[in-house]
Rosetta silent file (secondary structure, phi, psi, omega in degrees, C-alpha in Angstrom):
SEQUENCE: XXXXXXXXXXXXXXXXXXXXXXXXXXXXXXXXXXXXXXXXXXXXXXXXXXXXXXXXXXXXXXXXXXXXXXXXXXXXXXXXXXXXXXXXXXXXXXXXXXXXXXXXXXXXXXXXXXXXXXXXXXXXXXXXXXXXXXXXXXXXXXXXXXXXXXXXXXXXXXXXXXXXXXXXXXXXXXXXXXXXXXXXXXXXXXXXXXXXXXXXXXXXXXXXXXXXXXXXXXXXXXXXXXXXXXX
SCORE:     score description
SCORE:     0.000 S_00000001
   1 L     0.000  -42.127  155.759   63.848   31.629   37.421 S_00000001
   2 L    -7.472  -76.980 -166.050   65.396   32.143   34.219 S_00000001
   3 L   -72.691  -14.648 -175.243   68.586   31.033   34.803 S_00000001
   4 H   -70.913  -56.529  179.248   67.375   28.051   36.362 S_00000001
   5 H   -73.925   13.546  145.722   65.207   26.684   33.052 S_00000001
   6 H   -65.284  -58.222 -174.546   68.537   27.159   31.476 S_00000001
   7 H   -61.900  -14.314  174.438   70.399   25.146   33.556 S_00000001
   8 H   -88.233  -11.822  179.826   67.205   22.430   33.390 S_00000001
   9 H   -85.902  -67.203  179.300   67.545   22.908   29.279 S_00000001
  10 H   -59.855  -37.452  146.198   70.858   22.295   29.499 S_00000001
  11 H   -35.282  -59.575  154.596   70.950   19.463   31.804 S_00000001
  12 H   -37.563  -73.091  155.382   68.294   17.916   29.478 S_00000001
  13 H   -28.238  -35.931 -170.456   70.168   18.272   26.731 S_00000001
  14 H   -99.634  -24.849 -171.365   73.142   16.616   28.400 S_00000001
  15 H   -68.408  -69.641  150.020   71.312   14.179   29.583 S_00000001
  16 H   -47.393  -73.041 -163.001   69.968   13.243   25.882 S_00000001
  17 H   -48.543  -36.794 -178.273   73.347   13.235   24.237 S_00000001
  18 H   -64.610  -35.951  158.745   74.458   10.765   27.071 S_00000001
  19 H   -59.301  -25.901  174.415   71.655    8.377   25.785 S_00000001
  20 H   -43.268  -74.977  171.075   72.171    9.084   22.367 S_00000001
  21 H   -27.304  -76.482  177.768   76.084    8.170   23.231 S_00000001
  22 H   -61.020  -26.035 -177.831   75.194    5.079   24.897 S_00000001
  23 H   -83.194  -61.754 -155.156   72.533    3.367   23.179 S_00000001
  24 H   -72.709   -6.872  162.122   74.890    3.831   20.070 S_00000001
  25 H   -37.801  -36.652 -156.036   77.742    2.464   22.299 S_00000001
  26 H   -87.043  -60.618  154.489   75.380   -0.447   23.129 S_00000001
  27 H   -53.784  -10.624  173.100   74.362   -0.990   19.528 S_00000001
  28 H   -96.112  -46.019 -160.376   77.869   -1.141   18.707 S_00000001
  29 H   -76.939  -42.535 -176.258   79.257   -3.621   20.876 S_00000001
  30 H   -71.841  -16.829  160.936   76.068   -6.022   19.980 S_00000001
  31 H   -82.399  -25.012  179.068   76.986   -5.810   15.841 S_00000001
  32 H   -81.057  -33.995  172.584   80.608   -6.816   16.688 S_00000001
  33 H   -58.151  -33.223 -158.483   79.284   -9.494   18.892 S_00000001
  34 H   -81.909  -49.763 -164.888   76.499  -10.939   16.421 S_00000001
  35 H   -48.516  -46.514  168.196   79.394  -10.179   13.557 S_00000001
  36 L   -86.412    7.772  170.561   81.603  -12.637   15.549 S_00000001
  37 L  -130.060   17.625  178.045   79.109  -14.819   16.174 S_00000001
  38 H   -34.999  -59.475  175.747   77.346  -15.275   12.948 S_00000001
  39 H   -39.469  -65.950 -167.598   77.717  -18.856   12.725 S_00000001
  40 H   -63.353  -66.688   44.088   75.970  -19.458   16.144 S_00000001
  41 H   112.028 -107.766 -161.306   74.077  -16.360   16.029 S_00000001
  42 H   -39.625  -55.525 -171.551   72.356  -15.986   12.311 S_00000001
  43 H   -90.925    7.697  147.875   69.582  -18.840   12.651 S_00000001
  44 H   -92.255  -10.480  152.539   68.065  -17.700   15.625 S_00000001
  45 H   -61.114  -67.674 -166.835   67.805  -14.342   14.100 S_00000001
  46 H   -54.737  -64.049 -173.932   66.341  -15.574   11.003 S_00000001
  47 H   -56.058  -41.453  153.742   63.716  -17.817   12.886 S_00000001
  48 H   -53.958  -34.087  162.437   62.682  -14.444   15.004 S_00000001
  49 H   -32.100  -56.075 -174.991   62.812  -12.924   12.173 S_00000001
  50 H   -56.092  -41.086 -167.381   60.216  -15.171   10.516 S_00000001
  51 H   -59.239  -34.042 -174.307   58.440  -15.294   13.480 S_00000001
  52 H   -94.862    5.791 -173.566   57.863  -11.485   13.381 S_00000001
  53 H   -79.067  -45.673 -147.926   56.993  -11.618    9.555 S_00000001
  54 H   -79.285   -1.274 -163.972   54.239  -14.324   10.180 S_00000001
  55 H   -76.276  -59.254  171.910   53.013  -12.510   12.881 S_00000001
  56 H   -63.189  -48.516  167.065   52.595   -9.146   11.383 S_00000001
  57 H   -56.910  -63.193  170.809   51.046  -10.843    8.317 S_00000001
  58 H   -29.380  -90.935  159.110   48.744  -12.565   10.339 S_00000001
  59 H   -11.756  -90.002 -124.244   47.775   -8.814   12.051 S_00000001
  60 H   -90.528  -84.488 -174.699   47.696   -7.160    9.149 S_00000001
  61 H   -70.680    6.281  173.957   45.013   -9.794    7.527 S_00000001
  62 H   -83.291  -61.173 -167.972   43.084  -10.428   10.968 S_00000001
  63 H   -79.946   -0.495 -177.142   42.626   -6.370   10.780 S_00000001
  64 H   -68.313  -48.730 -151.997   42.110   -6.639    6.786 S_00000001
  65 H   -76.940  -66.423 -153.317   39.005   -9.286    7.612 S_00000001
  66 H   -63.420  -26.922 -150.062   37.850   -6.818   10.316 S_00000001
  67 H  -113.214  -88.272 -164.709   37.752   -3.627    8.228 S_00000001
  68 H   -77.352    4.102  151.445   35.812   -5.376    5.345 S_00000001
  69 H   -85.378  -75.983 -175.543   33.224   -7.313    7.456 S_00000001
  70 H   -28.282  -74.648  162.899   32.444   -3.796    8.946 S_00000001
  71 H    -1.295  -61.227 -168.496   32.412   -2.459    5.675 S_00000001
  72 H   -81.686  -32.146 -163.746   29.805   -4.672    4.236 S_00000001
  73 H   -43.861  -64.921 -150.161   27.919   -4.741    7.538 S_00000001
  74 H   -63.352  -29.917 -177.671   27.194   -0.920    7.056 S_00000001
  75 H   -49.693  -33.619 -116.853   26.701   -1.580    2.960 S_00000001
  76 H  -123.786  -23.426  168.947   24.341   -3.936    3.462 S_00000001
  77 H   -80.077  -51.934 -150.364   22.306   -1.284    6.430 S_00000001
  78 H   -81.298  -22.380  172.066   22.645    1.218    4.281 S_00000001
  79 H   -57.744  -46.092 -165.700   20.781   -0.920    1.009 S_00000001
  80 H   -45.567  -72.105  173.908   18.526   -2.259    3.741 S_00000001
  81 H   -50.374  -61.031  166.799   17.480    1.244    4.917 S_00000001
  82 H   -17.432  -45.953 -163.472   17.805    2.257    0.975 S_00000001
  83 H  -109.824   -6.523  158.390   15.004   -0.107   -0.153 S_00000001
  84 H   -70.429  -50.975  166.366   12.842    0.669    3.021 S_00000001
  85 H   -41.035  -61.328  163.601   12.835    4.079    1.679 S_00000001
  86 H   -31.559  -67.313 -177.805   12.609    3.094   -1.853 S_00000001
  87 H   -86.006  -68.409  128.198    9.120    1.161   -0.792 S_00000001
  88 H    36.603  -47.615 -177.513    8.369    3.772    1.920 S_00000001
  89 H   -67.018  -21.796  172.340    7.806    6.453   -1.225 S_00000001
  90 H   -97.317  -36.625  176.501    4.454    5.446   -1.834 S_00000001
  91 H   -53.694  -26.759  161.081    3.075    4.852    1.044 S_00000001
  92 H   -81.559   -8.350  178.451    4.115    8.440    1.378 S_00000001
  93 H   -87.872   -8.514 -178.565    2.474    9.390   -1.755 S_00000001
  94 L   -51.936  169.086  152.501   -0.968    7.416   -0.091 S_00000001
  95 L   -98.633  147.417  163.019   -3.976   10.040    1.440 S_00000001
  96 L   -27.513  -66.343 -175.874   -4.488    9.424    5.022 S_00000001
  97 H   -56.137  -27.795 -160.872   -7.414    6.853    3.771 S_00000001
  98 H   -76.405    0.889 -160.450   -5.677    5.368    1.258 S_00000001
  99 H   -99.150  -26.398 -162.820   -2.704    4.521    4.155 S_00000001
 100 H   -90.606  -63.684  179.991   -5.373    2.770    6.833 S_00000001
 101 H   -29.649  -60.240  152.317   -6.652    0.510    3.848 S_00000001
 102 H    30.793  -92.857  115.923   -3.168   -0.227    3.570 S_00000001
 103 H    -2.909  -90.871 -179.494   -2.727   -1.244    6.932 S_00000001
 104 H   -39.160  -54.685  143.875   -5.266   -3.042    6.828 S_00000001
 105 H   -22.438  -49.689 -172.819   -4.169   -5.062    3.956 S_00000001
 106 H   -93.795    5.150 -168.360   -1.224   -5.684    5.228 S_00000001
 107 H   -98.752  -51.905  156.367   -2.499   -7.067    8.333 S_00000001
 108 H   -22.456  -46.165 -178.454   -4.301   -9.901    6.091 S_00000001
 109 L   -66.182  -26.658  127.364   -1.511  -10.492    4.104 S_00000001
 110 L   -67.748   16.651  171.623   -0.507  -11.813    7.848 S_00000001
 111 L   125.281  -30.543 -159.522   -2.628  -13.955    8.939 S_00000001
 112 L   -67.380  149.706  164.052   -5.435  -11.414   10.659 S_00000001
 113 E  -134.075  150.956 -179.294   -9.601  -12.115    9.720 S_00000001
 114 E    63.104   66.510  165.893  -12.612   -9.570   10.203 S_00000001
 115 E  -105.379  126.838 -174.965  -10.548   -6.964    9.114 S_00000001
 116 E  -132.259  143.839  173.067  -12.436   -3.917    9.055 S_00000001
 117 E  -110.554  145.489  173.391  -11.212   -0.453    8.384 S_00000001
 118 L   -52.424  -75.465 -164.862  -13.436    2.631   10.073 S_00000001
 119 L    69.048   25.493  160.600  -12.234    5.564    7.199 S_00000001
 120 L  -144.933 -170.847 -179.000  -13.794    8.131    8.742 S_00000001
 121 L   -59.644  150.109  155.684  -13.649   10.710   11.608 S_00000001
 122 L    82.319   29.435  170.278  -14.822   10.085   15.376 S_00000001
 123 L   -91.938  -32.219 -158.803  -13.182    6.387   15.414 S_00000001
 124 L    66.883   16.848  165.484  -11.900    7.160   19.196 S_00000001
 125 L   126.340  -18.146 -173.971   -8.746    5.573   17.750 S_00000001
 126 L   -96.447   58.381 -178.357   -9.718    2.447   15.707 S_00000001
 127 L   -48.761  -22.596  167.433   -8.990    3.183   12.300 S_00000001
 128 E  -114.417  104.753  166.871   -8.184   -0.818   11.987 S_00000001
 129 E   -86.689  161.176  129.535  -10.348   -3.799   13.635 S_00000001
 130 E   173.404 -160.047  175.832   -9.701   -7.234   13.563 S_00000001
 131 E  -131.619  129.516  152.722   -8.245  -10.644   15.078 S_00000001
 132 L   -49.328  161.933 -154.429   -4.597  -12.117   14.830 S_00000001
 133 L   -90.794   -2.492  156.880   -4.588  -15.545   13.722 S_00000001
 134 L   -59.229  -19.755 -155.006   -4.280  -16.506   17.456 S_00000001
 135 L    76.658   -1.920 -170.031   -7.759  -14.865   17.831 S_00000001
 136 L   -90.820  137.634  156.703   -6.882  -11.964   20.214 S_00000001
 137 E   -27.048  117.564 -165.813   -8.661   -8.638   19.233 S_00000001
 138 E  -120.988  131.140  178.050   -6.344   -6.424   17.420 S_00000001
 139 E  -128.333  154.429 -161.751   -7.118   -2.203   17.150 S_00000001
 140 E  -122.996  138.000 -151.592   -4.793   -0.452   14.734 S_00000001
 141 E  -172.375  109.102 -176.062   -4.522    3.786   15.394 S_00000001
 142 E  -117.857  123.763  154.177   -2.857    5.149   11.537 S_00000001
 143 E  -122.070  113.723  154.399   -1.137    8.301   11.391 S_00000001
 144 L   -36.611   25.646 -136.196   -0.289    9.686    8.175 S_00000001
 145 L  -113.011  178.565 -171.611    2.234   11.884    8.881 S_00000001
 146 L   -90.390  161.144 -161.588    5.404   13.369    6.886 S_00000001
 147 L   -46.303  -51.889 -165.348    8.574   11.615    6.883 S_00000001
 148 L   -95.417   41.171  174.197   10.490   13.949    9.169 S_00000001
 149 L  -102.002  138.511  163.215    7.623   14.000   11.900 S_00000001
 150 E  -107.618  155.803  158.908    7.171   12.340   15.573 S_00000001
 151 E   -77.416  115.229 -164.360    4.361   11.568   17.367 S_00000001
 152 L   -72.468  169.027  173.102    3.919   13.526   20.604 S_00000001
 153 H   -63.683  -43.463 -176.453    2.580   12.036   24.109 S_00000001
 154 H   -42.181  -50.180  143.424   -0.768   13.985   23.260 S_00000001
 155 H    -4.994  -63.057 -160.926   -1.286   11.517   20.297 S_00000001
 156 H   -90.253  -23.136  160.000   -0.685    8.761   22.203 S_00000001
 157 H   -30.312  -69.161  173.226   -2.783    9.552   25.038 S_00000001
 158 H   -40.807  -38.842 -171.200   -5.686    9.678   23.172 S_00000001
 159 H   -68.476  -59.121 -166.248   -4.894    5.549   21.723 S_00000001
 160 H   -84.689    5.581  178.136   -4.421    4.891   25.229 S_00000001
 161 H   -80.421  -24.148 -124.198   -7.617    6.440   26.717 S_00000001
 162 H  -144.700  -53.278 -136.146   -9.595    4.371   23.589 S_00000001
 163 H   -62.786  -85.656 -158.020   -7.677    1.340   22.842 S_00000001
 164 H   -75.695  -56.391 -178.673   -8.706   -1.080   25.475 S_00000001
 165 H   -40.644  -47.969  176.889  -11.335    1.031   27.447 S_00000001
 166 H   -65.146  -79.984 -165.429  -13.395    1.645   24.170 S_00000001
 167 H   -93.633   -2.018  172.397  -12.414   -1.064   21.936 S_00000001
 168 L    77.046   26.404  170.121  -11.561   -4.054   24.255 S_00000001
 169 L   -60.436  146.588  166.070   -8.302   -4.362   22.372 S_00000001
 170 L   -75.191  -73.275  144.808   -6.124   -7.464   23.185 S_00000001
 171 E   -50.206   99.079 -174.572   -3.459   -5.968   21.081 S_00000001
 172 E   -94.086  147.856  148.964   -3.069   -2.034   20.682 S_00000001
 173 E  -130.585   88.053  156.358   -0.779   -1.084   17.389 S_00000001
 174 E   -38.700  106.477 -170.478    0.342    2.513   16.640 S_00000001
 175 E  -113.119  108.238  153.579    1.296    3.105   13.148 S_00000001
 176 E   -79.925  153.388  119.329    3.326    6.021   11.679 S_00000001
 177 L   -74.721  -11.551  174.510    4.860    7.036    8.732 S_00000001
 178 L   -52.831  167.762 -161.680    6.832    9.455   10.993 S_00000001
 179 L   -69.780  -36.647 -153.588   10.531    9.226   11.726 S_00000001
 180 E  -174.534  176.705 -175.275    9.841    8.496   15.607 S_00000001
 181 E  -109.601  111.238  152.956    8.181    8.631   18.703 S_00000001
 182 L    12.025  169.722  108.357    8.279   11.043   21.420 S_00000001
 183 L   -78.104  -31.044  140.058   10.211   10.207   24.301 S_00000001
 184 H   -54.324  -39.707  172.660    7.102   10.683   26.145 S_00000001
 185 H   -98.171   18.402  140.113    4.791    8.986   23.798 S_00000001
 186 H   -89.355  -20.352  147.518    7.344    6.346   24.045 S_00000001
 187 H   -60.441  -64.526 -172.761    7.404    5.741   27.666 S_00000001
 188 H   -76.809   23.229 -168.880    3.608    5.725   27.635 S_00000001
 189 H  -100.140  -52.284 -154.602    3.416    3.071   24.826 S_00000001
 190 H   -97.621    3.378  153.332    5.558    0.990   26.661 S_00000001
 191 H   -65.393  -47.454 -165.514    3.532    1.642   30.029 S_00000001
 192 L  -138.729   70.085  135.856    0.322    0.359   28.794 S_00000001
 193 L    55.593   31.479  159.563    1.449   -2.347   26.261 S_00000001
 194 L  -112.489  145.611  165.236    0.689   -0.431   23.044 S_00000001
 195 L   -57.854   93.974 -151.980    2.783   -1.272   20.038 S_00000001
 196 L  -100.012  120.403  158.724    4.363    1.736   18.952 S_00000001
 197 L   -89.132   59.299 -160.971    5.573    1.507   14.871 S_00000001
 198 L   -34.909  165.266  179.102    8.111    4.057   13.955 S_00000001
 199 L   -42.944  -59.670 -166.155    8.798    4.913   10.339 S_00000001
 200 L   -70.582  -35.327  165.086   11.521    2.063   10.322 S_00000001
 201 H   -63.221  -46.900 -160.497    9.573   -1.049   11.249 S_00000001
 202 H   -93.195   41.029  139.597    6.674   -0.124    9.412 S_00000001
 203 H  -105.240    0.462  174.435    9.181   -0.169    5.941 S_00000001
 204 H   -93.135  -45.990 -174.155   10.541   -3.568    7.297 S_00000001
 205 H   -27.158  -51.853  168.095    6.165   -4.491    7.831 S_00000001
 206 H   -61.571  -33.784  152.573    6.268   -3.144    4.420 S_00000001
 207 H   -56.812  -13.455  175.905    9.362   -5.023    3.082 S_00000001
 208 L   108.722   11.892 -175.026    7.627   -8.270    4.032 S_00000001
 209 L   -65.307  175.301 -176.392    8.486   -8.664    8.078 S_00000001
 210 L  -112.369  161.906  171.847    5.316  -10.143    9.779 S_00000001
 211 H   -82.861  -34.275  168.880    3.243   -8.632   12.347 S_00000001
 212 H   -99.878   25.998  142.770    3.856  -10.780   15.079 S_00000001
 213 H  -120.440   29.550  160.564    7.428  -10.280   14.694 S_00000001
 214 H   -92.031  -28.167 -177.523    6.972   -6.602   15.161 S_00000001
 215 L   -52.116  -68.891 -129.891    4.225   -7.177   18.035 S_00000001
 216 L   -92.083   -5.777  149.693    6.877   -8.170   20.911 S_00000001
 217 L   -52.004  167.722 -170.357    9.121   -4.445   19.264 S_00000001
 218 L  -179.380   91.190  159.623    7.748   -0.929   20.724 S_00000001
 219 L    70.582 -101.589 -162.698    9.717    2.134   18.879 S_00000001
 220 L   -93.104   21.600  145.826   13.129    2.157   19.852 S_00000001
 221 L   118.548   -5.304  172.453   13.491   -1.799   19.567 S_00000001
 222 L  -104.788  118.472 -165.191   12.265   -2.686   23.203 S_00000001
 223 L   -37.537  173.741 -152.783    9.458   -5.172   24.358 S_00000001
 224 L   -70.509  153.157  152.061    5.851   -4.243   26.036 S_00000001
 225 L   -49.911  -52.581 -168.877    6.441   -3.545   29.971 S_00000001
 226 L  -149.905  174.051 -177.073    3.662   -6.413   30.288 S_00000001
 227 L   -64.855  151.948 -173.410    1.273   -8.564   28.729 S_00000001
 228 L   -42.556 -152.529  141.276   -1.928   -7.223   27.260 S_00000001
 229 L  -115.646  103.630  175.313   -5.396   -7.667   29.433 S_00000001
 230 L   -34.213  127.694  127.605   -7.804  -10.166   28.753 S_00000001
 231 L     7.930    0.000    0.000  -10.996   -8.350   27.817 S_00000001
């Protein structure tokens, strides 16, 4: 076995020098030809040449453009995200009450009338009443919770035993300050039509986005399974 992956080493080896050999053989005979053929020769060189300059320039700023539109894209997520945070800090500095007034506030500041907040214990889920400027019955279920928190399926049970059964919601909306959602209490959000609002929508709601362009969102960026239920 040995002697064999000599003789394949050597063979190799022999093998290489004869290409070596030949290519510069090859490379030789084509500079004495172009050399004797300059005249004829030299401007279709030069015009491939060019050809392979503009080309390669061209490349080179086509992947230039692409590298600094990525660039900004992510600058411009990460300010985005930046100034959701930025406005984000108080609402984490709110008390639980002070965050469903809030809410509540902010549902006016879109459009909503007969907005009432409960603010106490023993709501069965409606910490927010009121109607969208369409008129459909809106119930709002505020959690308070710390930044790096999710809201479990348990959570969300409860909103969806209450929402509609209880309050005869058109519109259910879940509100965090948490990071996320389950994957369970995200599946049942988007089983029975409630509006689930992760940390990051409700800083763009807070950033000025409207509520009904967050209504047809649910968590992780995908619309209600189905339409509400008429009352």
């Amino acid at each position: 076995m040995a002697a064999q992956r000599k003789r394949r080493r050597r063979r190799s080896k022999r093998q290489r020098r004869q290409l070596m050999q030949g290519g510069a053989l090859v490379g030789a005979v084509l500079l004495v030809l172009l050399l004797l053929n300059r005249d004829t020769v030299w401007p279709y060189l030069a015009g491939g040449g060019g050809l392979v300059l503009l080309g390669g320039g061209g490349w080179w700023l086509w992947r230039a453009h692409r590298r600094e539109r990525a660039g900004d894209a992510a600058w411009r997520a990460a300010e985005e995200h930046r100034a959701r945070e930025l406005s984000m800090a108080a609402v984490d500095a709110m008390s639980w009450q002070e965050f469903e007034t809030y809410v509540a506030q902010l549902c006016v500041r879109d459009g909503c009338t007969e907005v009432l907040v409960s603010g106490r214990t023993g709501d069965l889920g409606a910490d927010v009443v009121g109607l969208l400027p369409d008129g459909k019955r809106l119930v709002v279920q505020c959690k308070h919770y710390a930044p790096e928190r999710s809201v479990g399926s348990g959570d969300m049970q409860k909103f969806v035993g209450t929402a509609r059964p209880e309050h005869r919601a058109d519109v259910a909306l879940y509100v965090t300050t948490g990071r996320a959602f389950t994957r369970d209490a995200q599946g049942l959000a988007l089983r029975n039509d409630i509006v689930a609002i992760h940390r990051d929508l409700l800083g763009s709601w807070v950033k000025g986005a409207t509520l009904q362009s967050l209504i047809p969102l649910n968590g992780s960026g995908g619309g209600t399974a189905r339409r509400p239920r008429k009352p």
